[in-house]
C-alpha positions in Angstrom: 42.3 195.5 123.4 44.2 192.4 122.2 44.7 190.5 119.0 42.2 187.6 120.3 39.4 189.5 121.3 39.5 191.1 117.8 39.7 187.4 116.3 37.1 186.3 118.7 34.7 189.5 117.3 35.6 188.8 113.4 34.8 185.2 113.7 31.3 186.5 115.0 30.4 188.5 112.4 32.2 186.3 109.3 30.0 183.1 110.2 27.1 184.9 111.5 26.8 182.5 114.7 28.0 182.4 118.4 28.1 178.5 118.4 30.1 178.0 115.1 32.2 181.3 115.6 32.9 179.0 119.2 34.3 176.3 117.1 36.3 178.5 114.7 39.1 179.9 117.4 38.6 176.7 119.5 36.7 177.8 122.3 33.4 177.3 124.2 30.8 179.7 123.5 30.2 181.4 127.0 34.2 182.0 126.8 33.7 183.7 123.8 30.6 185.9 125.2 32.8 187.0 127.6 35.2 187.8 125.5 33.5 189.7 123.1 31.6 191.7 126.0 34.9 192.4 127.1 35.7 194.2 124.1 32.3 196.0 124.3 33.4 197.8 127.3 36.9 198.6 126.0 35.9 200.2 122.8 32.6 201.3 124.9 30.2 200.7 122.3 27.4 197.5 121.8 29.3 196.1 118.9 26.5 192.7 117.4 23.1 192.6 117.5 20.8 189.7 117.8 18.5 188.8 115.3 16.0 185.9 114.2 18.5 184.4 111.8 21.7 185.3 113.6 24.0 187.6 114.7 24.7 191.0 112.6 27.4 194.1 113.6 25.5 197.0 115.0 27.4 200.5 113.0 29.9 200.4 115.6 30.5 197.0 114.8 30.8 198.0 111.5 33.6 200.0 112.0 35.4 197.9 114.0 35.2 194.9 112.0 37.3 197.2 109.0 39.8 197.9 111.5 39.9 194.6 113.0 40.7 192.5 110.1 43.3 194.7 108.8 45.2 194.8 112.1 44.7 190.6 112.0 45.9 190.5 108.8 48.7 192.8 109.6 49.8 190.4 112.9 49.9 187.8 110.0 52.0 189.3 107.9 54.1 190.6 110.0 55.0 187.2 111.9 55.2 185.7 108.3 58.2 188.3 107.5 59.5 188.0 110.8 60.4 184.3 109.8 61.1 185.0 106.1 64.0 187.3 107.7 64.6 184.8 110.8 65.7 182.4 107.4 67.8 184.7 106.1 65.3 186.6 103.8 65.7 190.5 103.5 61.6 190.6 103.8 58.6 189.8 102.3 56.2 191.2 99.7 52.5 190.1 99.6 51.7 191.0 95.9 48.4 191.0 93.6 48.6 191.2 89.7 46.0 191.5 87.3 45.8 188.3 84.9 46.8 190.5 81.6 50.1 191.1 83.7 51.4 188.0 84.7 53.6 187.5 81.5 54.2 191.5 80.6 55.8 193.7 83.2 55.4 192.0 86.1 56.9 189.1 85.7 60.5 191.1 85.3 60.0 192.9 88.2 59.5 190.5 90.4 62.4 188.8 88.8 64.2 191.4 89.6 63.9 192.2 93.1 64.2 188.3 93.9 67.4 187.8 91.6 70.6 186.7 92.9 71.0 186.9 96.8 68.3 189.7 96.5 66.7 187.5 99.8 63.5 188.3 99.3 60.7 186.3 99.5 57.3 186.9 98.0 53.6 185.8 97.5 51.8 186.8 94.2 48.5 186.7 93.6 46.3 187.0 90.8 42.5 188.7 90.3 40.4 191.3 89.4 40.6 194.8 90.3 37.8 194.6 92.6 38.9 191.7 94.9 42.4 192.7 95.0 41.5 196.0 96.7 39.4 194.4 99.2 42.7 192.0 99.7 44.8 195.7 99.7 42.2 197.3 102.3 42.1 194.6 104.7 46.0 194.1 105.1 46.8 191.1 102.8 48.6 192.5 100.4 51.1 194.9 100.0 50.8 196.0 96.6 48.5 195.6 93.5 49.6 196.3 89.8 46.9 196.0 87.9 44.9 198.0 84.9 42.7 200.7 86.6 39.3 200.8 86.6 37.4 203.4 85.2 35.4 204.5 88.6 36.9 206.0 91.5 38.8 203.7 93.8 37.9 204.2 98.0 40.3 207.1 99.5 42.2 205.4 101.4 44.2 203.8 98.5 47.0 206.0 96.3 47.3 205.0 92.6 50.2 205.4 90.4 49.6 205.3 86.6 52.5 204.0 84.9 51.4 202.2 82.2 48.9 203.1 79.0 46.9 200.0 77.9 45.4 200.0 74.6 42.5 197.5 73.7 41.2 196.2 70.3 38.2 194.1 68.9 39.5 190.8 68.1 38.3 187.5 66.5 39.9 184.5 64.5 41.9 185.2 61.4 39.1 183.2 59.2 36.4 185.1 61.0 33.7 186.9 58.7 34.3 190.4 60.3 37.8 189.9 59.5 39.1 192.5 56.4 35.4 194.4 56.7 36.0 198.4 56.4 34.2 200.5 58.7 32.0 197.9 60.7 29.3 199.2 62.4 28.1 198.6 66.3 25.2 196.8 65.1 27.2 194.2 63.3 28.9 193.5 66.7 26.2 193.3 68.5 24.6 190.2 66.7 27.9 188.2 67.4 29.0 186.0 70.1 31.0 187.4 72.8 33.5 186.0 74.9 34.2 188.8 77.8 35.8 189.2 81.0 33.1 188.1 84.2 33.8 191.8 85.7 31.5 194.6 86.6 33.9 197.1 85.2 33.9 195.0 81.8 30.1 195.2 81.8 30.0 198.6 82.2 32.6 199.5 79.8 30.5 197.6 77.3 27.2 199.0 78.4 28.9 202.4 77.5 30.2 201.2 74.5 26.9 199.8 72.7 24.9 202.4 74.7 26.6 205.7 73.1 24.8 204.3 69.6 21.8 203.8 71.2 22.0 199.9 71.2 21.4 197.4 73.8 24.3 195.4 75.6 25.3 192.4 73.8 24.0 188.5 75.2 27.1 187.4 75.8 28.0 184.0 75.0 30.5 183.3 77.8 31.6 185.3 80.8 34.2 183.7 82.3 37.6 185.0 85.1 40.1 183.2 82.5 41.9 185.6 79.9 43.3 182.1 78.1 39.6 180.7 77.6 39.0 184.3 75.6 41.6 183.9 74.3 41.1 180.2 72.7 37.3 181.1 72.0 38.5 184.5 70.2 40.8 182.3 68.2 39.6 179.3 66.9 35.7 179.3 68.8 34.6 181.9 66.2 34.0 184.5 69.2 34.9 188.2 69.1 35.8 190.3 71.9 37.6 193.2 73.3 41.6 192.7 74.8 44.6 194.2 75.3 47.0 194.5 72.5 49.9 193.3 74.5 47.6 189.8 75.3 47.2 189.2 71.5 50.5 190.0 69.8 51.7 185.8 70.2 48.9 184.9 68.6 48.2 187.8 66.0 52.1 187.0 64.7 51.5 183.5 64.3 48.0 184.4 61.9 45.7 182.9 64.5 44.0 186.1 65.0 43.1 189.7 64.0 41.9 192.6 64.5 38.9 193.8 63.8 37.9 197.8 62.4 35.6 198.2 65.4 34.6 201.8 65.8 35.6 203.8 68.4 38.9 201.4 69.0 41.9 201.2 70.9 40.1 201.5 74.0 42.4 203.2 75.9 43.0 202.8 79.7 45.7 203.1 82.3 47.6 200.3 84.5 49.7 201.1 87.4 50.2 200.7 91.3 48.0 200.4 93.5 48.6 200.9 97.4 47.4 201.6 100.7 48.0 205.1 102.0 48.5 204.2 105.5 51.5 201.3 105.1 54.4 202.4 107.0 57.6 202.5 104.4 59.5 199.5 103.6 63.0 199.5 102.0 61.6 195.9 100.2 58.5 197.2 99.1 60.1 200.4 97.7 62.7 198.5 95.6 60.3 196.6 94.3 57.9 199.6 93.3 61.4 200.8 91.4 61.4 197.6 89.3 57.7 197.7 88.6 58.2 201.3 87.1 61.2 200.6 85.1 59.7 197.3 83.5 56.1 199.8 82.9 59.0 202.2 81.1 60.7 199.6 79.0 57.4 198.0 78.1 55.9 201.3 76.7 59.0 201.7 74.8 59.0 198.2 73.2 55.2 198.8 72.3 
């Protein structure tokens, strides 16, 4: 089995069709029959299936393409080290962060392990839980701090709490809510909400209203940017649920406060996330050392 005929297969099933697979990895499309019957009888199994509106993995296939765009992804990043150490680099780190991370914790770890003549090189990006595990899973990325989610992650991923997030109800400092003793689920409900576009945000809030017997609320705006909540919390006369860490800028300069929403801090964990089956790294350790002592020196500033 070789790297192409693995590319050859994944293009097949990502786009679905023979003739544009074809174009994708630049060859004609009886070259690429051949190809992928050739890795039929390696792996011994009938690995697509044709159908009216184009070509689908049979189970086998299935299987395969899992293991077939890790190892492609691995090939990448592995020729991508090879030249970050070819320039004089110590290696390379292939890093997703949550958004509510990019400016707490993170940001002085990855400092850290790149100060100085450190020589390491490193690609960080940032999502949600859910896409950055896919991104973990399939071999492009090495690492993932993020806040954990509150369902179980797949098995072949470790996690490593290190962090305790707490989260508050929020609005503008001129908001009604603001000041109001003991306020009730049903007051939030009938406001407008600015909230995270995220299943594990919809569930969390599903939970939340659902314990009292109350619907979920119509949110306003669902949006991927923690900055638009943000500005809509503080000056759009939104409420909504964040971090305490994302809100303390704001919150000292009077912009915004908190509100006495029942059943608040929502707590939650934030950690490291990786993939059981990585060989070890001397560059990916050091820089699982920084992540924990910035994790321990933000708790203690909290």
């Amino acid at each position: 089995m070789e790297l192409r005929h693995l590319r050859h297969f994944a293009a097949v099933v990502d786009t679905g069709n023979l003739s544009k697979a074809a174009d994708k990895v630049f060859i004609s499309q009886p070259a690429l029959t051949r190809s992928i019957k050739n890795l039929e009888d390696i792996v011994g199994a009938v690995l697509l299936e044709r159908r009216p509106r184009g070509v689908v993995p049979t189970p086998a296939g299935e299987t395969l393409y899992q293991y077939a765009k890790l190892m492609l992804n691995e090939a990448a990043r592995a020729r991508t080290e090879i030249k970050a150490v070819q320039s004089g680099a110590k290696g390379h780190l292939a890093v997703g962060i949550a958004a509510m991370f990019a400016d707490h914790i993170v940001d002085r770890a990855v400092a850290r392990v790149c100060a100085g003549d450190a020589g390491v090189s490193m690609n960080v990006t940032q999502g949600f839980l859910e896409e950055l595990v896919d991104a973990l899973r399939d071999g492009r990325l090495d690492l993932i701090f993020s806040n954990l989610g509150v369902g179980s992650l797949p098995d072949d991923v470790a996690v490593e709490p290190l962090y305790e997030l707490r989260a508050y109800a929020y609005a503008a400092a001129d908001h009604p809510l603001v000041g109001r003793r003991n306020l009730t689920k049903a007051q939030l409900l009938s406001e407008r909400w600015a909230v995270v576009d995220q299943p594990h945000m919809s569930d969390f809030l599903d939970r939340y209203f659902s314990a009292d017997g109350l619907p979920t609320p119509d949110y306003v705006v669902r949006t991927n940017s923690l900055n638009l909540i943000r500005s809509l919390l503080a000056t759009g006369g939104f409420v909504g649920i964040l971090p305490e860490h994302l809100i303390r800028l704001r919150a000292k300069r009077g912009e915004m406060r908190r509100l006495d929403a029942p059943d608040c801090p929502v707590v939650r964990k934030a950690g490291i996330i990786t993939r059981r089956s990585m060989p070890p790294r001397a560059v990916l350790a050091a820089f699982i050392d920084e992540l924990r002592v910035a994790a321990r020196d933000a708790s203690h500033a909290s």
